[in-house]
C-alpha positions in Angstrom: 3.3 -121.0 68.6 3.3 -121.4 72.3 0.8 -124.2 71.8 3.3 -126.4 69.6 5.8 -125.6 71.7 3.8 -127.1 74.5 2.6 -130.3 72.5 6.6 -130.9 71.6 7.6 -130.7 75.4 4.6 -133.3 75.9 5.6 -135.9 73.6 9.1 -135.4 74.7 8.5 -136.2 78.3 5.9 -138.6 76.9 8.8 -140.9 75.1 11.1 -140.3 77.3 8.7 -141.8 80.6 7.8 -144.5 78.1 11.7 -145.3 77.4 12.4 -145.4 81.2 9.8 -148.0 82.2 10.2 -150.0 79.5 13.6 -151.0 80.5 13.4 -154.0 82.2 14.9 -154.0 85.6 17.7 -157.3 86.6 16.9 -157.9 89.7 18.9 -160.3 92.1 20.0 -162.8 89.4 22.4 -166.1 89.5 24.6 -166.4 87.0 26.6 -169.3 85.6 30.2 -168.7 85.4 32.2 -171.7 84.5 31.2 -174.5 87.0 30.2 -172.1 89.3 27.0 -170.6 90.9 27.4 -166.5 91.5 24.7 -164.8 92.6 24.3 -161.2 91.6 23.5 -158.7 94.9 21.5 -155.6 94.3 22.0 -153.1 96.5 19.2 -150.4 97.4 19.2 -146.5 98.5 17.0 -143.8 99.0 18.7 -140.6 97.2 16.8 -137.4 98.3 16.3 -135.1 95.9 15.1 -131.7 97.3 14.3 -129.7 94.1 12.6 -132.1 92.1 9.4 -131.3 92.0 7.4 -132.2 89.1 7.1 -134.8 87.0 9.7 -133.6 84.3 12.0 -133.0 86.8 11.2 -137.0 87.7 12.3 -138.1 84.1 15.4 -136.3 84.1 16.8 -137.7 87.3 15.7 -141.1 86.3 17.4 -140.4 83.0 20.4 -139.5 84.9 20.8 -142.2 86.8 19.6 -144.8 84.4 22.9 -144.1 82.3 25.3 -145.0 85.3 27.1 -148.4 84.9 25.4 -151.0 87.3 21.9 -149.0 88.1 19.2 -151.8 87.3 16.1 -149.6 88.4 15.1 -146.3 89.3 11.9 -145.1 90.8 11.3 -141.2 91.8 8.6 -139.4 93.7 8.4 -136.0 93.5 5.7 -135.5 96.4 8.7 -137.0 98.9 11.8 -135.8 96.7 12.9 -138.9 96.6 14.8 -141.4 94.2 15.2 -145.1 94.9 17.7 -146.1 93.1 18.8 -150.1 92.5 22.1 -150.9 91.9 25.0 -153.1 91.6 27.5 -152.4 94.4 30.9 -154.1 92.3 29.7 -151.9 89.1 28.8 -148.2 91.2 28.1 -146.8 94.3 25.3 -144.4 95.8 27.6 -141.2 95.5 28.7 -141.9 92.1 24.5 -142.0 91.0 23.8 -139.0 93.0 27.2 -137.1 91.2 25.5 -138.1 88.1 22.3 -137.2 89.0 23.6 -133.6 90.3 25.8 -133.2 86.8 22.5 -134.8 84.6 19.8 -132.5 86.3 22.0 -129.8 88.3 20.0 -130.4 90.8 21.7 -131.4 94.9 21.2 -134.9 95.4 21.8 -136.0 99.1 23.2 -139.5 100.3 22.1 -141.2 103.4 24.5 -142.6 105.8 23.2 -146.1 105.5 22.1 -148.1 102.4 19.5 -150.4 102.4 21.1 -154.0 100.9 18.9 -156.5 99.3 20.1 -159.8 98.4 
């Protein structure tokens, strides 16, 4: 029984990894609007995550923060406890994805002081 159960877990995180990556990131985009040219900043940060420590526990923070409005890409590492998170900054900001990240996963996620911008 404890062998099915296993397998099911598997195939969970399995679909679940596979549901993540396949999204496809917008990076820095320009968009038309009207007669005009707008270009789309992304905005970069480093949340650390200091109980994450597997690669379930990768899935559900990237599943967390994958359903804030804004957050274009997600990449975790469990080794530095770290999620790198790209976002938006008119749409969300870095607290607002590590509260969601905390109420997704319970686990404390930490905010630097300064945010890396990319434009």
């Amino acid at each position: 029984m404890k062998t099915i159960g296993l397998i099911a877990a598997a195939v969970v995180i399995t679909v679940a990894i596979v549901a993540v990556r396949s999204r496809t990131p917008e990076r820095n985009q320009v968009r038309e609007v009207g007669s005009q040219v707008v270009a789309v900043r992304s905005q970069m940060v480093t949340l650390k995550v200091p109980k994450m420590d597997c690669a379930g526990c990768e899935v559900g923070v990237r599943i967390a923060a994958s359903k804030v409005d804004g957050v274009k890409d997600v990449k975790t590492d469990s080794d530095k406890r770290t999620a790198d998170v790209t976002f938006d900054p008119s749409k969300t900001t870095a607290q607002a994805i590590a509260s969601a990240i905390t109420k997704g996963t319970g686990f404390d996620t930490e905010v630097p002081r300064t945010n890396k911008s990319k434009t």
